[in-house]
N, CA, C and O atoms as a MOPAC input file, in Angstrom:
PM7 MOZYME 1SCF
protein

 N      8.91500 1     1.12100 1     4.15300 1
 C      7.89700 1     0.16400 1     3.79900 1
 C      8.19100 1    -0.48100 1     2.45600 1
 O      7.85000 1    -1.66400 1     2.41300 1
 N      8.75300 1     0.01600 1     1.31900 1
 C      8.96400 1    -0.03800 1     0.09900 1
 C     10.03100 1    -1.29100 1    -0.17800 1
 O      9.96300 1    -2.12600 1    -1.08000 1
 N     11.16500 1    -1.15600 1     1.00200 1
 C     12.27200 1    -2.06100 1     1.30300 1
 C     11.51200 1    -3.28000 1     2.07000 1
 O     11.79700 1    -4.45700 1     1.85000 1
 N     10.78800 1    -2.98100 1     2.74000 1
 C     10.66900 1    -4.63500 1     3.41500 1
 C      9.49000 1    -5.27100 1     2.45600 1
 O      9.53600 1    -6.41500 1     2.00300 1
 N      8.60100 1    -4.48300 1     2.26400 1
 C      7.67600 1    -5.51300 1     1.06400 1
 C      8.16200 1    -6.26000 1     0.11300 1
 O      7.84500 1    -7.43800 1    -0.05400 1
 N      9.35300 1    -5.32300 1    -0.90700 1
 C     10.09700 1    -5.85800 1    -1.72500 1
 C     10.94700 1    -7.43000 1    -1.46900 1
 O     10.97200 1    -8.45700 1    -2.14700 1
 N     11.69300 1    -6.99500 1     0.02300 1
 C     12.40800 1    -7.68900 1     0.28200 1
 C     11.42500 1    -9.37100 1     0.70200 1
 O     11.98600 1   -10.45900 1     0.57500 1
 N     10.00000 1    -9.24900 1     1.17200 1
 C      8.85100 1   -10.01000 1     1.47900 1
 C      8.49700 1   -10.76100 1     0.32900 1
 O      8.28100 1   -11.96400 1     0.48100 1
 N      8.38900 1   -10.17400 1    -0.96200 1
 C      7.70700 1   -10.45100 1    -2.07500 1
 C      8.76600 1   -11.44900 1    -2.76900 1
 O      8.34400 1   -12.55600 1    -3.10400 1
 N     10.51400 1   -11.03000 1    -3.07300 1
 C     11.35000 1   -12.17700 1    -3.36500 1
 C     11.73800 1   -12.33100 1    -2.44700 1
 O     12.93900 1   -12.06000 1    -2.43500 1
 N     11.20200 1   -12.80500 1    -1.12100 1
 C     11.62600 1   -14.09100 1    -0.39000 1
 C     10.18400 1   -14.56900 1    -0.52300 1
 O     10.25200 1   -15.62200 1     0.11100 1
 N      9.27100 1   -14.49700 1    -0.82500 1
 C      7.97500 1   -15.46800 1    -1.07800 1
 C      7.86700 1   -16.03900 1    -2.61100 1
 O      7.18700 1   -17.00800 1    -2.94900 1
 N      8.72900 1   -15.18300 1    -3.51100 1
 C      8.74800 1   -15.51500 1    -4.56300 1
 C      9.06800 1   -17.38300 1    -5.04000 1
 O      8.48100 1   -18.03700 1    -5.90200 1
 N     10.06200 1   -17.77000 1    -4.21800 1
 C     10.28300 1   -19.20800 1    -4.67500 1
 C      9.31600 1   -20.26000 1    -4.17900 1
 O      9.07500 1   -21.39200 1    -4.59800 1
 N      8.81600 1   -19.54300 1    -3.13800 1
 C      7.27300 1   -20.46500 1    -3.07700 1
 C      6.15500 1   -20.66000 1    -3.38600 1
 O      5.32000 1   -21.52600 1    -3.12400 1
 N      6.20000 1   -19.33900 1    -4.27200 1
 C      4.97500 1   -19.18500 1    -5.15000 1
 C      5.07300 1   -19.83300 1    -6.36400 1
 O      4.04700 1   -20.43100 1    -6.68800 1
 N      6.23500 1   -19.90800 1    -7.32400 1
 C      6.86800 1   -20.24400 1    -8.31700 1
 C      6.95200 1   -21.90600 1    -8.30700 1
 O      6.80300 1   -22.58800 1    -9.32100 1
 N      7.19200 1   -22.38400 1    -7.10700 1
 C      8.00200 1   -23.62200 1    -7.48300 1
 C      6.79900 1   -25.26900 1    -7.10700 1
 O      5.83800 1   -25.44200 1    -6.35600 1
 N      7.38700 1   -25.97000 1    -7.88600 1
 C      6.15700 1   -27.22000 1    -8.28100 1
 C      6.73900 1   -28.44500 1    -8.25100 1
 O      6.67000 1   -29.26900 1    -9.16300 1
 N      7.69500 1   -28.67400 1    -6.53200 1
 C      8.09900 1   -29.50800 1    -6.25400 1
 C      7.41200 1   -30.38600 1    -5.46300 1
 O      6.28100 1   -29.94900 1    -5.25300 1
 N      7.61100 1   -31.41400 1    -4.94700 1
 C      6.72800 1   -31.70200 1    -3.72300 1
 C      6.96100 1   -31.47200 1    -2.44500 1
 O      8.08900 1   -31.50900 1    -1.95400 1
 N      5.77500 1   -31.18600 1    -1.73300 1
 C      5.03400 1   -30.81900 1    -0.74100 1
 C      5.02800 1   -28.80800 1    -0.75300 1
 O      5.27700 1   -28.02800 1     0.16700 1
 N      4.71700 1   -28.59900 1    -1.88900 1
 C      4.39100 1   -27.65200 1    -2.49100 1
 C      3.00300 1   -26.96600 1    -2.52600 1
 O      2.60800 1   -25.80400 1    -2.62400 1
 N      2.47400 1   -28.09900 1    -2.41100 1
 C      0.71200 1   -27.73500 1    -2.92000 1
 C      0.37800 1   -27.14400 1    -1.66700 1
 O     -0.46300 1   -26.25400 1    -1.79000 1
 N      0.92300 1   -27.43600 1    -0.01700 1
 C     -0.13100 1   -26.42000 1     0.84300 1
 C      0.86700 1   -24.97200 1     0.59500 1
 O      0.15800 1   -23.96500 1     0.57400 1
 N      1.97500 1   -24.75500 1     0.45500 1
 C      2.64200 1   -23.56000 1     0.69000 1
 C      2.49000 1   -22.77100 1    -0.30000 1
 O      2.23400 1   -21.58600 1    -0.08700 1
 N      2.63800 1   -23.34400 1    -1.79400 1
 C      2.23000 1   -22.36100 1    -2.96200 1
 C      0.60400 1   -21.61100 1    -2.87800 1
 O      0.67000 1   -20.54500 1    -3.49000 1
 N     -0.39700 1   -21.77300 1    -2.48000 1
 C     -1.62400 1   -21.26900 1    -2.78400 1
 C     -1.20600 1   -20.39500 1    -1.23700 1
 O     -2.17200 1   -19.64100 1    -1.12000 1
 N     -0.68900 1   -20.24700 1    -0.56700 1
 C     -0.49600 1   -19.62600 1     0.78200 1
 C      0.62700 1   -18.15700 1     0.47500 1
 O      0.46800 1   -16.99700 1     0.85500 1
 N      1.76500 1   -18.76000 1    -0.35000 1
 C      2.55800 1   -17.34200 1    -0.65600 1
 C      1.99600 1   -16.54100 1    -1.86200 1
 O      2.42300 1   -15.40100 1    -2.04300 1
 N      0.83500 1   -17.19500 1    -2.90400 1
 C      0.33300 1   -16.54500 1    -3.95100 1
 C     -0.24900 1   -15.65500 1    -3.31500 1
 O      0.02600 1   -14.49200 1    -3.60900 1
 N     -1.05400 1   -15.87400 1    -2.44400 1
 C     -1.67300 1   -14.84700 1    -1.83900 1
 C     -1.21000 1   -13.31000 1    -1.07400 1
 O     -1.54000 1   -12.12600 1    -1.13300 1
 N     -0.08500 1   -14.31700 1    -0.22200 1
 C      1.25100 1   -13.40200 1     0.72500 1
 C      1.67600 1   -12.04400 1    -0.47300 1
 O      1.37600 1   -10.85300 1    -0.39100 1
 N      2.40600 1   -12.70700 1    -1.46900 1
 C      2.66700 1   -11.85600 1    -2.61100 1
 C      1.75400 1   -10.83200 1    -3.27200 1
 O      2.14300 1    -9.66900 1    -3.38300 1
 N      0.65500 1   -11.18000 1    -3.68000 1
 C     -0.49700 1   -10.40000 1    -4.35700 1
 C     -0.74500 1    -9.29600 1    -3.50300 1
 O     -0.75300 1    -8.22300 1    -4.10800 1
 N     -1.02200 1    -9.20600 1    -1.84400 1
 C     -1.20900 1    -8.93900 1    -1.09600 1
 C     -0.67100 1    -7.52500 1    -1.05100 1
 O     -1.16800 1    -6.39900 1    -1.07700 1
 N      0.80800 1    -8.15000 1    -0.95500 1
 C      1.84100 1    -7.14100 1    -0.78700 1
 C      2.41200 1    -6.46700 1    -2.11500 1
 O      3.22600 1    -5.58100 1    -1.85400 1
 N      2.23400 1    -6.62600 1    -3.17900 1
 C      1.91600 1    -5.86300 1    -4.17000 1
 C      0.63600 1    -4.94100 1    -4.09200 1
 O      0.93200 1    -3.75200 1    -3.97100 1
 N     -0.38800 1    -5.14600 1    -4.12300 1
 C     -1.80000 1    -4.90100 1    -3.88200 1
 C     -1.42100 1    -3.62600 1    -3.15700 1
 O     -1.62100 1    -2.51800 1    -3.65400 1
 N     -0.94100 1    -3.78900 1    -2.12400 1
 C     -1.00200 1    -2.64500 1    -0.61100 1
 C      0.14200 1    -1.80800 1    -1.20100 1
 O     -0.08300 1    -0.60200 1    -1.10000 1
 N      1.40600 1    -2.14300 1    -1.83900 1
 C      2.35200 1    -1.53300 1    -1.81200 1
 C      2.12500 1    -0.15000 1    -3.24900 1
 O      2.37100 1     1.05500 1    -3.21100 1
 N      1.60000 1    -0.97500 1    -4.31400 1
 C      0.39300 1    -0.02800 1    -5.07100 1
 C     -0.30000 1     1.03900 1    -5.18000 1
 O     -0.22500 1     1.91900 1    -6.03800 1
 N     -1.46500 1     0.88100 1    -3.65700 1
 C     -2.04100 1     1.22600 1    -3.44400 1
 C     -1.46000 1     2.54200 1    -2.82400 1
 O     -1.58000 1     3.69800 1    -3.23200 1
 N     -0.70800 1     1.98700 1    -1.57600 1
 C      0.05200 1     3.16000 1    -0.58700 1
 C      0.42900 1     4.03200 1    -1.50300 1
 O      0.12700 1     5.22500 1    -1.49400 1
 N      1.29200 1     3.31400 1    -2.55800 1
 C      2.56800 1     4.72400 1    -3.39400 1
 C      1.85700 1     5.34400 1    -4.49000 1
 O      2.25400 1     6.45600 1    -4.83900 1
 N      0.54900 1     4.65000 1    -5.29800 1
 C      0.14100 1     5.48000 1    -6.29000 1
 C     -1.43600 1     6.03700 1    -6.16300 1
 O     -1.83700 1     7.13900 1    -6.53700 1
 N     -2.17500 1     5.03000 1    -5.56700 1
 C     -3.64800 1     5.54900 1    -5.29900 1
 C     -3.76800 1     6.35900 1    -3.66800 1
 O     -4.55300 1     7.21700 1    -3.26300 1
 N     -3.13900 1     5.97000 1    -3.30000 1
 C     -3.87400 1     7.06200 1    -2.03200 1
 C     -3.51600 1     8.78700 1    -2.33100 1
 O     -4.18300 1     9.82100 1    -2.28400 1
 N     -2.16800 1     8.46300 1    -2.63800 1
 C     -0.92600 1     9.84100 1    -3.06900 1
 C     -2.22700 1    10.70400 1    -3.67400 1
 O     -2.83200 1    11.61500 1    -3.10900 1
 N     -2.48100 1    10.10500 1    -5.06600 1
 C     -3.46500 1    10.59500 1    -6.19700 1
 C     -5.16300 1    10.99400 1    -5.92600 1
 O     -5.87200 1    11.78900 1    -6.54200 1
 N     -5.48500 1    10.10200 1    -4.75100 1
 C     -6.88600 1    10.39800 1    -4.10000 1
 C     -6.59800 1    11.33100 1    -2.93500 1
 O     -7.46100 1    11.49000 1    -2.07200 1
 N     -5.71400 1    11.80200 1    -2.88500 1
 C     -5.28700 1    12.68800 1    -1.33100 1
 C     -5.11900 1    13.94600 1    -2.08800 1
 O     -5.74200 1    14.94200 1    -1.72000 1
 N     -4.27600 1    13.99400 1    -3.18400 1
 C     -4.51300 1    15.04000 1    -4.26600 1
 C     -5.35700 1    15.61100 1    -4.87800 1
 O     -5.43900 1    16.83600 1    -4.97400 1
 N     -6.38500 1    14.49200 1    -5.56800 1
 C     -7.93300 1    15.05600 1    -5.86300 1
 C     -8.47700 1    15.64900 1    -4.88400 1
 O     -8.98400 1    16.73900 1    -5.15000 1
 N     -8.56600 1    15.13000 1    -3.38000 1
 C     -9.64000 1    16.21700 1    -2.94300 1
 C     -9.22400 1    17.35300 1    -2.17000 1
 O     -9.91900 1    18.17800 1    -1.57700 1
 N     -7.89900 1    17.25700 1    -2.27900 1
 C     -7.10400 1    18.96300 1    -1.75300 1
 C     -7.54200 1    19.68300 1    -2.72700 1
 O     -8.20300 1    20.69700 1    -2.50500 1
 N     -7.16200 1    19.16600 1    -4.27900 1
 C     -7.61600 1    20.17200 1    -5.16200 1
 C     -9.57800 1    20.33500 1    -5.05300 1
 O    -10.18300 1    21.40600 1    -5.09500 1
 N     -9.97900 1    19.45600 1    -4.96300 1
 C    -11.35200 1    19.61200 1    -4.57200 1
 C    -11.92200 1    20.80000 1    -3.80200 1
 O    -12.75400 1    21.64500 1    -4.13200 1
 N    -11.00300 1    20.55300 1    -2.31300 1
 C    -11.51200 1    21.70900 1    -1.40900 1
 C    -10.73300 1    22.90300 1    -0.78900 1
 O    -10.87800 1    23.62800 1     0.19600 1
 N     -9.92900 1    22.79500 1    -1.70500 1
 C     -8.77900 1    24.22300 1    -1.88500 1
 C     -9.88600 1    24.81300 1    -1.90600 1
 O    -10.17700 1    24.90800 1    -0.71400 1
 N    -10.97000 1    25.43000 1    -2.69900 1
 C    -11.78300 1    26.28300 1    -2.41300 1
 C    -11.99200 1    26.84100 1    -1.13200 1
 O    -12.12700 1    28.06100 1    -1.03000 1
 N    -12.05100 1    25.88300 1     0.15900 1
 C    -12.67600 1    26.16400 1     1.36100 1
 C    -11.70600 1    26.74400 1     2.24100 1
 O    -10.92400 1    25.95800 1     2.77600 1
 N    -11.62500 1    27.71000 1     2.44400 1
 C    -10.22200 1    27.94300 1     3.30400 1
 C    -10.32900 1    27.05400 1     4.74600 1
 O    -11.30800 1    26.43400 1     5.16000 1
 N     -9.17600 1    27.18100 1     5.28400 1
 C     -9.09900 1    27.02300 1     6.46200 1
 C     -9.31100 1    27.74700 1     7.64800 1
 O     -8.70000 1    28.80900 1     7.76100 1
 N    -10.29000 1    27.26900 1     8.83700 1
 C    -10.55700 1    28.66700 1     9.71100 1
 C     -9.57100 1    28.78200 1    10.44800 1
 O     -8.86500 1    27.90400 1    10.94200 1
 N     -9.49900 1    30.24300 1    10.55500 1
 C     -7.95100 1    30.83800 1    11.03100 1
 C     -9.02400 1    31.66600 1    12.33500 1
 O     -9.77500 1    32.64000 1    12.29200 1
 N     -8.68200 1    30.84600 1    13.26700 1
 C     -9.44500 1    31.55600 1    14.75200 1
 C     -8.72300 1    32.71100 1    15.49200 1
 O     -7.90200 1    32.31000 1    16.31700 1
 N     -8.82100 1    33.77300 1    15.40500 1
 C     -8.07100 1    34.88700 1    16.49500 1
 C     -8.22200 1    34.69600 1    18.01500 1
 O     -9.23900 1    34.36700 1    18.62600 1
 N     -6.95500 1    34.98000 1    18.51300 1
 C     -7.20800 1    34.76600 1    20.25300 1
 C     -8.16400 1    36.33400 1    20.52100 1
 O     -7.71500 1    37.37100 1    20.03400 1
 N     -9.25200 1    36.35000 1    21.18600 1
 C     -9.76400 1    37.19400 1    21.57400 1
 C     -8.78100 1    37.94400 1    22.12000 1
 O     -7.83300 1    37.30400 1    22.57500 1
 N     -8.72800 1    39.57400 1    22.23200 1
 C     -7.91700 1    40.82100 1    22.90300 1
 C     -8.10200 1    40.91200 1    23.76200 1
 O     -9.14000 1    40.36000 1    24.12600 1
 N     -7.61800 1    41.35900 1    24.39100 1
 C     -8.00600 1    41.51800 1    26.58300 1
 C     -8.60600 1    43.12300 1    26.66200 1
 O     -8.94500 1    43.60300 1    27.74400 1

């Protein structure tokens, strides 16, 4: 995921950047594309990681139920 966003973000990069003409519908269209995919790529690698961590440590307290097969 890390490789194709990257690879998404500078190939949207020169359309976000550039202030040639017939520019004006495509630039406000890849600003977004870009932000986007920063935004998500962010999110995935540093906030979920870190909120998936808090609440293991949260409910480490609670064990897990460990069910026995009834004996015959």
């Amino acid at each position: 995921m890390l490789i194709t966003a990257t690879v998404a973000t500078l190939g949207l990069l020169p359309a976000a950047l550039t202030r040639m003409i017939g520019s004006d519908v495509q630039r406000p269209l890849a600003t977004v594309v870009v932000g986007g995919l920063i935004c998500a790529t962010l999110l995935t690698l540093i906030i979920l990681p870190a909120a998936y961590m808090a609440l293991e440590k949260r409910f480490e307290k609670y064990p897990a139920c460990d069910f026995e097969e009834p004996k015959p």
